[in-house]
C-alpha positions as a Markdown table, in Angstrom:
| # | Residue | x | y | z |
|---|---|---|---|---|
| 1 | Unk | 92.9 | 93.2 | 83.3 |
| 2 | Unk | 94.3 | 93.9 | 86.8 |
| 3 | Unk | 94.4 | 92.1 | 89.8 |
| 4 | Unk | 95.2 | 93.4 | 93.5 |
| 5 | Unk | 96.1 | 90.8 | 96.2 |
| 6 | Unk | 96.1 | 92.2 | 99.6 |
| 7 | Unk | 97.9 | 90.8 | 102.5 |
| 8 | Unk | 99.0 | 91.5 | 106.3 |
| 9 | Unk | 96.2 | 91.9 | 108.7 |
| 10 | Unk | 94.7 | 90.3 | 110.8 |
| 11 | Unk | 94.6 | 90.9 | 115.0 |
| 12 | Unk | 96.3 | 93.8 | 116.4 |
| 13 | Unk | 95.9 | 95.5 | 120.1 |
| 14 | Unk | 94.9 | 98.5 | 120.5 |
| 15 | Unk | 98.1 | 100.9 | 120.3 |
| 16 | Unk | 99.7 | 98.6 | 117.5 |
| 17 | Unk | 100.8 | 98.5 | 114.3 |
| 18 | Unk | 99.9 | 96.0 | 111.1 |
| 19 | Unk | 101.0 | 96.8 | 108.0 |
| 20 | Unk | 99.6 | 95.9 | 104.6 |
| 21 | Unk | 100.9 | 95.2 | 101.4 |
| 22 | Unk | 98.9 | 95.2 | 97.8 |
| 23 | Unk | 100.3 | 93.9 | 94.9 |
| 24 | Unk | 99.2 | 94.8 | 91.3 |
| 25 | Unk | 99.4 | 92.2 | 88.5 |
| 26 | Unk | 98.7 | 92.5 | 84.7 |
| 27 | Unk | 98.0 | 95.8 | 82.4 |
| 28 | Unk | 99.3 | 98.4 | 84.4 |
| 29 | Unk | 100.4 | 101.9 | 82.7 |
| 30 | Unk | 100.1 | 105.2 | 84.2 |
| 31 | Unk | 96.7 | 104.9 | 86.5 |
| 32 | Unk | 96.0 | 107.9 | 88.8 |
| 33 | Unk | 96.6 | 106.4 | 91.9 |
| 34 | Unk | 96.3 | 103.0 | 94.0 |
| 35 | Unk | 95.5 | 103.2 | 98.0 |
| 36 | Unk | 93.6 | 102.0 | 100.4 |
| 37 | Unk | 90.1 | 102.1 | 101.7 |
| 38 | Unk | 87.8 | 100.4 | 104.4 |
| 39 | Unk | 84.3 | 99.2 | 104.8 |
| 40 | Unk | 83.8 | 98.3 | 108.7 |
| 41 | Unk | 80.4 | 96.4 | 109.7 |
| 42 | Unk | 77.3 | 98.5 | 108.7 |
| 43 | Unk | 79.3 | 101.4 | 107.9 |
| 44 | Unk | 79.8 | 102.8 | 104.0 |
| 45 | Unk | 83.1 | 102.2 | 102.4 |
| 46 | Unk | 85.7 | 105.3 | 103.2 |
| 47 | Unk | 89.0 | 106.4 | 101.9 |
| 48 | Unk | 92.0 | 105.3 | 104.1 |
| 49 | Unk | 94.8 | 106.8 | 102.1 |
| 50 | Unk | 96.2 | 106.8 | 98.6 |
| 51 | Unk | 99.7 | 107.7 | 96.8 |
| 52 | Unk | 99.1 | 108.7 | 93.3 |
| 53 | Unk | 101.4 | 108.0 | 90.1 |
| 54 | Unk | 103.5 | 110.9 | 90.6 |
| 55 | Unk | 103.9 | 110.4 | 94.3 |
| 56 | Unk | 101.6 | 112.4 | 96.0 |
| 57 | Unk | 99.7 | 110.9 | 98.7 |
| 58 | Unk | 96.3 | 111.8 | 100.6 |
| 59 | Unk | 94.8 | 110.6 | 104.2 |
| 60 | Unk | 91.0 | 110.1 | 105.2 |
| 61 | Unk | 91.0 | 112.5 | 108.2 |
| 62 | Unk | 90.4 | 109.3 | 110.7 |
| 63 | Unk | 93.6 | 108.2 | 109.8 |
| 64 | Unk | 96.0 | 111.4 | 109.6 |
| 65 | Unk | 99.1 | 110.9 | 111.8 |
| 66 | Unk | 98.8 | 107.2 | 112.3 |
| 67 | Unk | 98.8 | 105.9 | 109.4 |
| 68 | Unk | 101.1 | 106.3 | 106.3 |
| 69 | Unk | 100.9 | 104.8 | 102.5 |
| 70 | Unk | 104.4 | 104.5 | 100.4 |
| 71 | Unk | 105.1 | 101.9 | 97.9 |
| 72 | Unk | 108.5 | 100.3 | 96.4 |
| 73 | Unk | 108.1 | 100.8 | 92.5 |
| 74 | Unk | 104.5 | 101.2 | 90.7 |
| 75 | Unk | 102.8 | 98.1 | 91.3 |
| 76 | Unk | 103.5 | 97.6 | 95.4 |
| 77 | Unk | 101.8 | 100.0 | 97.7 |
| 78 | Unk | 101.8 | 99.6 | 101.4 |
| 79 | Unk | 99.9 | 100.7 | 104.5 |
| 80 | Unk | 101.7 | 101.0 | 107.8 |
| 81 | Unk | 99.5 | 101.5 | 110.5 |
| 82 | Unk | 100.1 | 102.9 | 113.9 |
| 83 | Unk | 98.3 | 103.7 | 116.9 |
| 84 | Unk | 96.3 | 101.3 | 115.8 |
| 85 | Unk | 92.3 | 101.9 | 118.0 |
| 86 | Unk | 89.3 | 99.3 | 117.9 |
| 87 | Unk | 87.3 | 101.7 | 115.2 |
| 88 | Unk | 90.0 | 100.7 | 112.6 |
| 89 | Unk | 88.2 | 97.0 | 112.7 |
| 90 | Unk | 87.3 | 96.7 | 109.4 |
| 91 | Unk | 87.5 | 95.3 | 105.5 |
| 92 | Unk | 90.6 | 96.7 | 103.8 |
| 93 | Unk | 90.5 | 96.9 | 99.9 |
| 94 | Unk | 93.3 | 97.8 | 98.2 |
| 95 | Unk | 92.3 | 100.1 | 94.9 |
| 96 | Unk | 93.7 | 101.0 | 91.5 |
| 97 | Unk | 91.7 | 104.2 | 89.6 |
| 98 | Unk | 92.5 | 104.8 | 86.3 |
| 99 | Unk | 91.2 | 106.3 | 83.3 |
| 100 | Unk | 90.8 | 102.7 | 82.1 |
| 101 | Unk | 89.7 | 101.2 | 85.1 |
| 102 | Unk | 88.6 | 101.0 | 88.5 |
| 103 | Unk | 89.8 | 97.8 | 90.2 |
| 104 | Unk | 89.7 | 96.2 | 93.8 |
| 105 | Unk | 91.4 | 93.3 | 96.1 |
| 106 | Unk | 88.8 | 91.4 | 97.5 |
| 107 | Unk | 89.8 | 92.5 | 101.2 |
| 108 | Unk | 91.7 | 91.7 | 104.0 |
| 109 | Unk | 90.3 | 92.1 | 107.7 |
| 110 | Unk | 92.0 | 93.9 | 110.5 |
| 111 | Unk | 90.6 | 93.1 | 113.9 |
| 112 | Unk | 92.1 | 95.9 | 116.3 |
| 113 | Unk | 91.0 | 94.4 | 120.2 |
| 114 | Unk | 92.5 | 93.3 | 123.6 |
């Protein structure tokens, strides 16, 4: 089994930055990639970014420029947001894809307003 604990939003301005961290816990060998995606109110969940095991990464086209996804060893992936505009409101779940599994953090909410 594997877990994903998210952490870091919460209220930003529009213009800011909020990063977010996700942090992997139990079975983890060689998935294809952990990132980030976002559900906002009556919209379907989309891609936000991901960084796959070998260190490629990939950007939902909202997103591009603004936003970047790196991690610190193969468990820890972060989201550094910048530019930060009210249509980023929304749920963010961290995700793990593997051949063995598809997991997800139960959220955490970023409220982008003045």
């Amino acid at each position: 089994q594997v877990q994903l604990v998210e952490s870091g939003g919460g209220l930003a301005q529009p213009g800011g930055s909020l990063r977010l961290s996700c942090a992997a816990s139990g079975t983890i060998y060689n998935y294809n990639r952990m990132g980030w995606y976002r559900q906002a109110p009556g919209k379907e969940r989309e891609l936000v970014a991901f960084i796959t095991y070998g260190g490629m990464t990939n950007y939902g086209d909202s997103v591009k420029g603004r936003f970047m996804v790196s991690r610190d060893d193969q468990t820890t992936v972060y989201l550094q947001m910048n530019s930060l505009k009210p249509e980023d409101t929304a749920v963010y779940y961290c995700n793990l894809y593997s051949s063995w599994g598809d997991y997800w953090g139960k959220g955490t909410l970023v409220t982008v307003s003045s």
